[in-house]
Biopython code that builds the backbone (N, CA, C, O; Angstrom):
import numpy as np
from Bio.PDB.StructureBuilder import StructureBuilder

atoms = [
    (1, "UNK", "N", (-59.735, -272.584, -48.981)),
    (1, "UNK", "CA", (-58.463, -271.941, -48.972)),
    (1, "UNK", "C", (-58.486, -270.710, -49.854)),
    (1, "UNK", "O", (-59.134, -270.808, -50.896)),
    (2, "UNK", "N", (-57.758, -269.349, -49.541)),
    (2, "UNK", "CA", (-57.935, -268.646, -50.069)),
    (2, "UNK", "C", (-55.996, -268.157, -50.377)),
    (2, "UNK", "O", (-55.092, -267.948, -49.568)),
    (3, "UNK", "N", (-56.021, -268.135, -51.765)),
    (3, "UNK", "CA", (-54.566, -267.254, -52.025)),
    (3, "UNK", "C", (-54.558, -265.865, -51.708)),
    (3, "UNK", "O", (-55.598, -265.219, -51.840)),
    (4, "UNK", "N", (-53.157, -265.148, -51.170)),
    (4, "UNK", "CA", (-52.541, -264.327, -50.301)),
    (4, "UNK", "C", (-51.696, -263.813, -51.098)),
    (4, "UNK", "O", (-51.426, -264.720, -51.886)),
    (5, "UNK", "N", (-51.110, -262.896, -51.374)),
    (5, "UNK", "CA", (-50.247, -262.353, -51.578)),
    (5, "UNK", "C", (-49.294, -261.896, -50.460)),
    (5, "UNK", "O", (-49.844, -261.775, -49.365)),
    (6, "UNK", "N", (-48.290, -261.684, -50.498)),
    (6, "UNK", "CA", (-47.609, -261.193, -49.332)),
    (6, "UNK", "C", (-46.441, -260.609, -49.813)),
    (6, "UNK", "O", (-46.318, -260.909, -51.001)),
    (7, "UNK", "N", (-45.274, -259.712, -49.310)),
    (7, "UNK", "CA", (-44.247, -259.554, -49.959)),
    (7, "UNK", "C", (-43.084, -260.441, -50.065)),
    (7, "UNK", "O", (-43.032, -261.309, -49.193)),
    (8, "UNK", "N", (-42.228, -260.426, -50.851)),
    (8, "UNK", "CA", (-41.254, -261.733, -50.696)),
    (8, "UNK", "C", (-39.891, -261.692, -49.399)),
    (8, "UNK", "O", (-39.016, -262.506, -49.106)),
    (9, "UNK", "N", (-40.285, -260.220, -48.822)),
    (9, "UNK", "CA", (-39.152, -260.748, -47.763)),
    (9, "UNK", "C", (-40.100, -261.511, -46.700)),
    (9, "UNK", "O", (-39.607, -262.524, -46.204)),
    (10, "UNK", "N", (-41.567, -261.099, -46.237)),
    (10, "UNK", "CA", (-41.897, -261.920, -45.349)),
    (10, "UNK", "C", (-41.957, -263.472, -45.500)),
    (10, "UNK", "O", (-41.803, -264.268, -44.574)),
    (11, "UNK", "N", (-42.241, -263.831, -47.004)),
    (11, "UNK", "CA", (-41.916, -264.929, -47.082)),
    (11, "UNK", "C", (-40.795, -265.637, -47.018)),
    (11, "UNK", "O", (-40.748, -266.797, -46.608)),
    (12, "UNK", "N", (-39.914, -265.035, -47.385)),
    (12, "UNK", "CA", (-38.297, -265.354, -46.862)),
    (12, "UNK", "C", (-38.273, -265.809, -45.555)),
    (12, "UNK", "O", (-38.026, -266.966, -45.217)),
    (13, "UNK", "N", (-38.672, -264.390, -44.441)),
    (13, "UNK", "CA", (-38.644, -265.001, -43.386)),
    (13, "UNK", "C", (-39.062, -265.726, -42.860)),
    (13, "UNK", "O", (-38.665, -266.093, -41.754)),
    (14, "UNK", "N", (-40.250, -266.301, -43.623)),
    (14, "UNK", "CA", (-40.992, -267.410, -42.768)),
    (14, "UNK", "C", (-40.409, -268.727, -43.495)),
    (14, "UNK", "O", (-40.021, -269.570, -42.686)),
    (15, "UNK", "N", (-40.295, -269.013, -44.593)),
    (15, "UNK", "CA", (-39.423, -269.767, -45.027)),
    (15, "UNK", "C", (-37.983, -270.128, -44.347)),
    (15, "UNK", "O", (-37.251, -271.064, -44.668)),
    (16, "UNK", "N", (-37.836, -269.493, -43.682)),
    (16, "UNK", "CA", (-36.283, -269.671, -43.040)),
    (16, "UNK", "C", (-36.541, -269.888, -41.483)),
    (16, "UNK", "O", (-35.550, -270.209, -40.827)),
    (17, "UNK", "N", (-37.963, -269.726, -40.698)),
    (17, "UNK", "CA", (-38.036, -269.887, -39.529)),
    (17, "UNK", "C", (-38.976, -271.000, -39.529)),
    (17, "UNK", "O", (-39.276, -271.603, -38.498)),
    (18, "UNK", "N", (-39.527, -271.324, -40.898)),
    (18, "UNK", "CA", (-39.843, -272.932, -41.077)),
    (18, "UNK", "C", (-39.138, -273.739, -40.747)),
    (18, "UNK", "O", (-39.242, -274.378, -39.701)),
    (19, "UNK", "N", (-38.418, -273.840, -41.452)),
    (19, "UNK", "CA", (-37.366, -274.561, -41.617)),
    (19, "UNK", "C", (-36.214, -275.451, -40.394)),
    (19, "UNK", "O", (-35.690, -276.564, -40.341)),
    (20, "UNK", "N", (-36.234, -274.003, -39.396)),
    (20, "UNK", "CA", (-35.930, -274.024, -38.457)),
    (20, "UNK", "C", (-36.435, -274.500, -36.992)),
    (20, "UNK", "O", (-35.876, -274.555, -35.897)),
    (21, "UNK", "N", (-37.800, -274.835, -37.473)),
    (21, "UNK", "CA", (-38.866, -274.850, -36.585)),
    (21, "UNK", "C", (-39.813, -276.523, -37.284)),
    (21, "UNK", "O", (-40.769, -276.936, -36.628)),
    (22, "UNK", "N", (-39.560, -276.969, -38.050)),
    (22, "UNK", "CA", (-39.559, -277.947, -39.115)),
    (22, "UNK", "C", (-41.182, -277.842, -39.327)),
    (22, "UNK", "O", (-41.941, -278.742, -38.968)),
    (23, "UNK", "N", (-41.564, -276.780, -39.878)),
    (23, "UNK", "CA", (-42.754, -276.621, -40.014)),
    (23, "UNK", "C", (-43.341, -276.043, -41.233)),
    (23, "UNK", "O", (-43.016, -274.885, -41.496)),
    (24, "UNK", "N", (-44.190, -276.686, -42.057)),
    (24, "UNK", "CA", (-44.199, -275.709, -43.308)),
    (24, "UNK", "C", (-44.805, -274.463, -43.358)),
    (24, "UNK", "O", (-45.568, -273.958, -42.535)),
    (25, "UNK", "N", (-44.229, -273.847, -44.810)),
    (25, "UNK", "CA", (-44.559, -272.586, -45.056)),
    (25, "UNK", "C", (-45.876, -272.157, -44.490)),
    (25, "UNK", "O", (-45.784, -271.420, -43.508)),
    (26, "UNK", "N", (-46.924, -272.418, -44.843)),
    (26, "UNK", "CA", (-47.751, -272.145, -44.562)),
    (26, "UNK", "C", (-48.325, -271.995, -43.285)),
    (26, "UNK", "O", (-48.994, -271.037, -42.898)),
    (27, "UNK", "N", (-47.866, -273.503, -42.351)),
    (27, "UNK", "CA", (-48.106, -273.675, -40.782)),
    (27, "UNK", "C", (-47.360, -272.450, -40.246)),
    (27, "UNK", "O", (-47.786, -271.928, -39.216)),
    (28, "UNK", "N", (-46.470, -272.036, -40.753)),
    (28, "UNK", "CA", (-45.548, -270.821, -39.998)),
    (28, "UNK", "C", (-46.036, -269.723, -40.111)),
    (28, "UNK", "O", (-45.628, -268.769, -39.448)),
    (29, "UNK", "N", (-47.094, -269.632, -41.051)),
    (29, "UNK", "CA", (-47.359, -268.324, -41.213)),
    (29, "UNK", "C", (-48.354, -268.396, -40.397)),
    (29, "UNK", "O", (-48.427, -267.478, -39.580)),
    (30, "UNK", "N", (-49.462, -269.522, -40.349)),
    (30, "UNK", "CA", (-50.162, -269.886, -39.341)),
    (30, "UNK", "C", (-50.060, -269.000, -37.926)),
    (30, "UNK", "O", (-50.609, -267.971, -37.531)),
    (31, "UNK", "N", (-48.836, -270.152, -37.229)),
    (31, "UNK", "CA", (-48.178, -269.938, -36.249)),
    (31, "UNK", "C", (-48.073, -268.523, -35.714)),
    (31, "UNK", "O", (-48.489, -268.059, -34.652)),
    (32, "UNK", "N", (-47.231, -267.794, -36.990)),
    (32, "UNK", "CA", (-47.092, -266.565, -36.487)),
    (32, "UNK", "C", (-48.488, -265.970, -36.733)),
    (32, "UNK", "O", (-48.532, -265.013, -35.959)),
    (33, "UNK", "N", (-49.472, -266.021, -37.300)),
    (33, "UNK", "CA", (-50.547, -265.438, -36.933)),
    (33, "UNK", "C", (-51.560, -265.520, -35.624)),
    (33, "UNK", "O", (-52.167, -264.663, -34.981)),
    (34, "UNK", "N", (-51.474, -266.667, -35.555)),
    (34, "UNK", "CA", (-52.038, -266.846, -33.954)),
    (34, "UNK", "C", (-51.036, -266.401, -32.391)),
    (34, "UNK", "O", (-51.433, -266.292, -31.231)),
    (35, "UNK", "N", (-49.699, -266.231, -32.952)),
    (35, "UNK", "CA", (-49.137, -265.953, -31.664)),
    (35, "UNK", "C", (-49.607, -264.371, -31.734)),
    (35, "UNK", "O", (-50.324, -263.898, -30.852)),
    (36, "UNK", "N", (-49.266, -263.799, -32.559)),
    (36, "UNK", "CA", (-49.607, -262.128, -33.023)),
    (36, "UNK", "C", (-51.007, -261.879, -32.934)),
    (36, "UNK", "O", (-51.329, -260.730, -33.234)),
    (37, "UNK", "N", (-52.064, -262.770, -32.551)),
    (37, "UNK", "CA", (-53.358, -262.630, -32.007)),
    (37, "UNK", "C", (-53.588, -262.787, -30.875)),
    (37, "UNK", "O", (-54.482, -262.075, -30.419)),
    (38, "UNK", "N", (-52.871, -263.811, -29.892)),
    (38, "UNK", "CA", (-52.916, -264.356, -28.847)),
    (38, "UNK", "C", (-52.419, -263.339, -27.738)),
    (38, "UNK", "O", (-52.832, -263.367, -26.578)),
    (39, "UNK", "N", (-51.140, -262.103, -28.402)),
    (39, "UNK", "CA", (-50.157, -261.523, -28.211)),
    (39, "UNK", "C", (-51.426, -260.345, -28.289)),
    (39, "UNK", "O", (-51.695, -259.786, -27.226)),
    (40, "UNK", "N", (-52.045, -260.038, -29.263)),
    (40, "UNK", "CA", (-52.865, -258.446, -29.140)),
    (40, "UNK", "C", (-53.869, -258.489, -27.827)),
    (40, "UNK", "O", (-54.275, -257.580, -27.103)),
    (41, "UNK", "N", (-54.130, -260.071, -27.813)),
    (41, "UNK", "CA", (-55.561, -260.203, -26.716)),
    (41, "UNK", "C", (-55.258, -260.532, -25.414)),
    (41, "UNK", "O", (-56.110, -260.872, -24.593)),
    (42, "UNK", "N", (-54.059, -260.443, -25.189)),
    (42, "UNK", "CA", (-53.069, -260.353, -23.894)),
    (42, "UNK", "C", (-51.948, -259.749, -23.546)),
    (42, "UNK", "O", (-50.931, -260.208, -23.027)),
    (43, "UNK", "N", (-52.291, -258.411, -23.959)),
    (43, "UNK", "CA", (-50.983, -257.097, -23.676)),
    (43, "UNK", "C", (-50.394, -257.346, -22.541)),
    (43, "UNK", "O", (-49.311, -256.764, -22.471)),
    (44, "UNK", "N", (-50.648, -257.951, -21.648)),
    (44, "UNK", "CA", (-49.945, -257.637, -20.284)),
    (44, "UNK", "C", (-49.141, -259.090, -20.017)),
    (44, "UNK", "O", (-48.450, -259.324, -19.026)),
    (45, "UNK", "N", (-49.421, -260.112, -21.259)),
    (45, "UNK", "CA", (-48.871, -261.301, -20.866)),
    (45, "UNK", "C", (-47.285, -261.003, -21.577)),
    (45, "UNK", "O", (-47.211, -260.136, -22.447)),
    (46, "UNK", "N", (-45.883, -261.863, -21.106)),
    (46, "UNK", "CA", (-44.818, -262.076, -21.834)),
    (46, "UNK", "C", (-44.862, -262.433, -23.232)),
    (46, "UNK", "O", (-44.922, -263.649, -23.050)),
    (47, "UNK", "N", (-44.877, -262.322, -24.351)),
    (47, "UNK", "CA", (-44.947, -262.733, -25.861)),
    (47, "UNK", "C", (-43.804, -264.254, -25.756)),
    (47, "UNK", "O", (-43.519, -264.909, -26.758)),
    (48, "UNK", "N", (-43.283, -264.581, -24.350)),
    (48, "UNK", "CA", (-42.306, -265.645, -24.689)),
    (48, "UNK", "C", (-43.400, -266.256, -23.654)),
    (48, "UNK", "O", (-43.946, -267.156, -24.293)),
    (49, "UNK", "N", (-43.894, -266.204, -22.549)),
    (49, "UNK", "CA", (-45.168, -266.701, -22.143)),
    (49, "UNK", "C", (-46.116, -267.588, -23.254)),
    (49, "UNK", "O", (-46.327, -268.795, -23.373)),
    (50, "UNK", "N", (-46.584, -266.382, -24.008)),
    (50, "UNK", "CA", (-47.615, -267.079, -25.226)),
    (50, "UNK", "C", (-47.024, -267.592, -25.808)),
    (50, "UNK", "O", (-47.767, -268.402, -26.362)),
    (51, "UNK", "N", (-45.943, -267.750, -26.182)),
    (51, "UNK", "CA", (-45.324, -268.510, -26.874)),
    (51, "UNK", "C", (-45.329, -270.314, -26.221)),
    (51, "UNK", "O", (-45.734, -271.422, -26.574)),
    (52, "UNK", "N", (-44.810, -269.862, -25.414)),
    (52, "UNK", "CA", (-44.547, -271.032, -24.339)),
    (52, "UNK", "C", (-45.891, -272.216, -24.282)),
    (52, "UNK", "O", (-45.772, -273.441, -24.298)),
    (53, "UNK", "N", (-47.016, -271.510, -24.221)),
    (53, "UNK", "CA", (-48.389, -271.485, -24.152)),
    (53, "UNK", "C", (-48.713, -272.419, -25.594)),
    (53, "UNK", "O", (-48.818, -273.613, -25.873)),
    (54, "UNK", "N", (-48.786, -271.306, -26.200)),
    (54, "UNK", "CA", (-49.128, -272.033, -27.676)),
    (54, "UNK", "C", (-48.436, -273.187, -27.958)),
    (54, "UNK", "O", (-49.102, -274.220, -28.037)),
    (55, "UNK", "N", (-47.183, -273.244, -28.136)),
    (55, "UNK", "CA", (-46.662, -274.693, -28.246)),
    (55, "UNK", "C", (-46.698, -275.719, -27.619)),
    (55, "UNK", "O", (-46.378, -276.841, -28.012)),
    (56, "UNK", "N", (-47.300, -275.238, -26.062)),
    (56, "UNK", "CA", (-47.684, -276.533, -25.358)),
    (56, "UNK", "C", (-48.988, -276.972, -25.762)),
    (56, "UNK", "O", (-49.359, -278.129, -25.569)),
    (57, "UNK", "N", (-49.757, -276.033, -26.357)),
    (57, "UNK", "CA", (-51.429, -276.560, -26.161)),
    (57, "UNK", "C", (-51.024, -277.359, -27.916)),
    (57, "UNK", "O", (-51.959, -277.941, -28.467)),
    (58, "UNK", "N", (-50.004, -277.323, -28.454)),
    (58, "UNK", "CA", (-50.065, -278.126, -29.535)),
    (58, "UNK", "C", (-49.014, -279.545, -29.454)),
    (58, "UNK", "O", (-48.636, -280.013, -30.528)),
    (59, "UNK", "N", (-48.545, -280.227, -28.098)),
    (59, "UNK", "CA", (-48.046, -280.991, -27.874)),
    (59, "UNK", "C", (-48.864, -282.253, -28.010)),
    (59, "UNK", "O", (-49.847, -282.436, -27.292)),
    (60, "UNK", "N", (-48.475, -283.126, -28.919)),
    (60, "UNK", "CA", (-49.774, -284.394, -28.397)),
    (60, "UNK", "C", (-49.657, -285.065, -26.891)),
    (60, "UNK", "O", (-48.690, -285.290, -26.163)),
    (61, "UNK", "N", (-50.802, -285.240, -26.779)),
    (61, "UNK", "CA", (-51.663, -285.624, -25.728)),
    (61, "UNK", "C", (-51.214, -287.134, -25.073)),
    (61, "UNK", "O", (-52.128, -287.946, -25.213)),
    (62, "UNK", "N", (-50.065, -287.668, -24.420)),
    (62, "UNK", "CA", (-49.436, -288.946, -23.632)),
    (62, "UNK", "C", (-49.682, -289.128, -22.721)),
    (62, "UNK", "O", (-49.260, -288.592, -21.696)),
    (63, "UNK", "N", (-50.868, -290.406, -22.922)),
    (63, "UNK", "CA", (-51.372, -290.698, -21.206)),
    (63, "UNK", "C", (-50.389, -291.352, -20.428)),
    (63, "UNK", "O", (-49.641, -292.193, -20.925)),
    (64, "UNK", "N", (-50.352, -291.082, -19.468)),
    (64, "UNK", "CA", (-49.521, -291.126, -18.084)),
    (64, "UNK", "C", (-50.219, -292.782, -17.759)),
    (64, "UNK", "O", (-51.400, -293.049, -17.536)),
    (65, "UNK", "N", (-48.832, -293.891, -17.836)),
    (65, "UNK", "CA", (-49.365, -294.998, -17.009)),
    (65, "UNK", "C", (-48.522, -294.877, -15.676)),
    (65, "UNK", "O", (-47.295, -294.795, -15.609)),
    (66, "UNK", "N", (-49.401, -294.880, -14.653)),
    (66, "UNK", "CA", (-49.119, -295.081, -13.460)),
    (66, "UNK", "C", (-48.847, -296.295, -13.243)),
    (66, "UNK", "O", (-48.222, -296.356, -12.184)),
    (67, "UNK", "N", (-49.054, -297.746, -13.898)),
    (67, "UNK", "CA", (-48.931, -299.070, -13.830)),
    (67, "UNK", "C", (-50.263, -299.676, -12.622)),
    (67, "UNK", "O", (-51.336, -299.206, -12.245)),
    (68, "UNK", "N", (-49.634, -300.701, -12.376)),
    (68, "UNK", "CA", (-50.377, -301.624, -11.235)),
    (68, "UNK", "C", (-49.776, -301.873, -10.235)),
    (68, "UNK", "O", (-50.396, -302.510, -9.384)),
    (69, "UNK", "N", (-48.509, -301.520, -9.974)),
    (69, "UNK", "CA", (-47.531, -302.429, -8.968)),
    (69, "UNK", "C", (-46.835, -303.538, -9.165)),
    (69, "UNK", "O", (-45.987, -303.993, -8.398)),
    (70, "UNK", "N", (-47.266, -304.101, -10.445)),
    (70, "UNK", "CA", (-46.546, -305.171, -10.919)),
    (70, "UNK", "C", (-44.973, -304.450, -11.081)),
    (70, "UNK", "O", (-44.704, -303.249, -11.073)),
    (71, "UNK", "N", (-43.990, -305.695, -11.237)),
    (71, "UNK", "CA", (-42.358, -305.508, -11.606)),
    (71, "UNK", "C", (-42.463, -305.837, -12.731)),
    (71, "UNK", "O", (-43.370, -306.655, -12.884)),
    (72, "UNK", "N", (-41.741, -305.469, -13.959)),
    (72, "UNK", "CA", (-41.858, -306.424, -15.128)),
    (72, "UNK", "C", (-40.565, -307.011, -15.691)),
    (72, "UNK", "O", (-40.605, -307.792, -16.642)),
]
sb = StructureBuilder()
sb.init_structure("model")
sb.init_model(0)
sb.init_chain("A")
sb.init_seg("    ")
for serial, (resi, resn, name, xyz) in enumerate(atoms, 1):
    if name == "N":
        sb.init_residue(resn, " ", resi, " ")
    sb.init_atom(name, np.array(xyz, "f"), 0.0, 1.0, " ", f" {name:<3s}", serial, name[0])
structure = sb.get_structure()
């Protein structure tokens, strides 16, 4: 891990879209760094697209029971 400096309004804002997003400080800054990468390496995609995107590829993973045919 490496310490960052940053200015204190960006931290504000990410502090407040944590929060909102129930995610900590840090994961948010995360977050917004990979969408703002994902976003440079796909100019032509929607930024609410990647968005869309990113939060699905971080959904956990619920296998689908199809069952047996049994009633229960």
């Amino acid at each position: 891990m490496i310490a960052v400096r940053l200015p204190k309004y960006m931290v504000d804002d990410a502090k407040r879209f944590a929060a909102s997003q129930l995610r900590s400080l840090p994961k948010q800054i995360e977050y917004w760094y990979r969408l703002g990468k994902a976003c440079e390496q796909n100019p032509d995609l929607p930024v609410e697209f990647v968005k869309e995107c990113l939060d699905g590829a971080n959904e956990p993973s619920v296998p689908f029971d199809f069952g047996n045919g049994d009633a229960d």
